[in-house]
N, C-alpha and C positions, 0 to 999 in steps of 0.2 A: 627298584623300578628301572626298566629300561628305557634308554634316552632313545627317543622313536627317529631321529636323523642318525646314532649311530649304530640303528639295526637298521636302515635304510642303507647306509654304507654295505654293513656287511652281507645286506642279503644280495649287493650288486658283488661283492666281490673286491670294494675298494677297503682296503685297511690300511691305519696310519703306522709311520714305523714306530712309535712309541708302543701302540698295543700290539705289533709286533716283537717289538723287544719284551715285554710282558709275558708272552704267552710262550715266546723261549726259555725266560729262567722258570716260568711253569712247565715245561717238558712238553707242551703239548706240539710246536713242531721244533723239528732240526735247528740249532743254530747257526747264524748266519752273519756274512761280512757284509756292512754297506758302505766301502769306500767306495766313493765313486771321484774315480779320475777325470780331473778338467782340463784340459788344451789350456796352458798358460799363454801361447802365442793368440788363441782364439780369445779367451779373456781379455789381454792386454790390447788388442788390436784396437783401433778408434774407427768408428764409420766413417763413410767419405760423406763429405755434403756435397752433394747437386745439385747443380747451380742452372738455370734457364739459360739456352744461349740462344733462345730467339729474340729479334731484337722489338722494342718499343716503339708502339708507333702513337703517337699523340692522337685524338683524339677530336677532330673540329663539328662544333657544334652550331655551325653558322656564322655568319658577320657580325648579327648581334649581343654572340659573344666573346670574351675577353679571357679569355684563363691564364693561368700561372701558376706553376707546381713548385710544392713547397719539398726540397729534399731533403729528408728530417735520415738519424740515426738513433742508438739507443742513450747515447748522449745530448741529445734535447737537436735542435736544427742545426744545421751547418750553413746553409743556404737560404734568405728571405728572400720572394721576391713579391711583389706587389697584387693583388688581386681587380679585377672588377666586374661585376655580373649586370647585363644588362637586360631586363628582363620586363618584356608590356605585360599590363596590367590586364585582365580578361575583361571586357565592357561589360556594362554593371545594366546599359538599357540599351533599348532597341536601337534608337537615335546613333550610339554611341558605336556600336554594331554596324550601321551602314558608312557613317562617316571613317570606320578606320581602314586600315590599308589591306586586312584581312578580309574585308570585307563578302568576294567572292567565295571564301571556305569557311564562313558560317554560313549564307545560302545556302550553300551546299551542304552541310551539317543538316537543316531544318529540313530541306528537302526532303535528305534523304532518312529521317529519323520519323516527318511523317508518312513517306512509303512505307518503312518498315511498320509502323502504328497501323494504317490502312491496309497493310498484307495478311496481319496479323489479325486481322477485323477486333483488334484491341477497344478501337472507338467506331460509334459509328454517325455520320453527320445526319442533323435535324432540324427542321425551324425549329425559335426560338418562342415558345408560346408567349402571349399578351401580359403585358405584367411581369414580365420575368426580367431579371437580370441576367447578364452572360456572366459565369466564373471569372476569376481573376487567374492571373496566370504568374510564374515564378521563372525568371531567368536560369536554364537548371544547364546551359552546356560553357564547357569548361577546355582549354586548350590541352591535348595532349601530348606530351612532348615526346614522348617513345611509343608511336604507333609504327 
């Protein structure tokens, strides 16, 4: 039985040199040399590494934060320096929302997220029939730091 990847080979035309060398001491074609000469300077050579020579520039995240980089090698750190993140907590209620100093860019947040709802005729406003209760609601926005 034929191995069907190596009559895919040979119906492309690729042969290996082993079944090459085979089909030589069968007479079926010419014998043939495969040394193949290598560049021992091209061998030997090492690649260069290249290295970034633009320079670093730090990174500032604001007043409210504190950074300090740690410059580490493949042999464990060489350098400690100190860290601190100071980071407000997102307000958990409404109350908490107007009282903080953010205060004017979540207005602006609601404002603009019920435009969008109202552009999108997403919802649309109703009295409230007799008997009914209003939904309850869930604090869903969140500070984004890389907008």
């Amino acid at each position: 039985m034929v191995d069907t990847s190596y009559l895919w080979h040979v119906r492309l035309g690729h042969v290996h040199y082993k079944r090459l060398e085979t089909m030589s001491k069968d007479g079926l074609i010419p014998s043939f040399n495969m040394n193949i000469n290598k560049c021992n300077t091209c061998m030997e050579a090492t690649p260069e590494i290249c290295r970034s020579k633009r320079g670093r520039i730090a990174k500032s995240f604001g007043p409210d934060f504190h950074t300090y980089l740690v410059e580490g090698s493949r042999d464990g750190c060489e350098k400690f320096y100190p860290y601190c993140f100071h980071i407000d907590e997102d307000p958990k209620t409404f109350d908490e929302t107007m009282k903080s100093h953010d205060s004017s860019f979540w207005k602006e947040a609601v404002n603009d997220e019920m435009d969008s709802i109202m552009g999108n005729n997403t919802w649309v406003l109703a009295d409230l029939p007799r008997g009914c209760k209003p939904l309850g609601f869930k604090w869903i926005f969140k500070k984004k730091m890389k907008v």
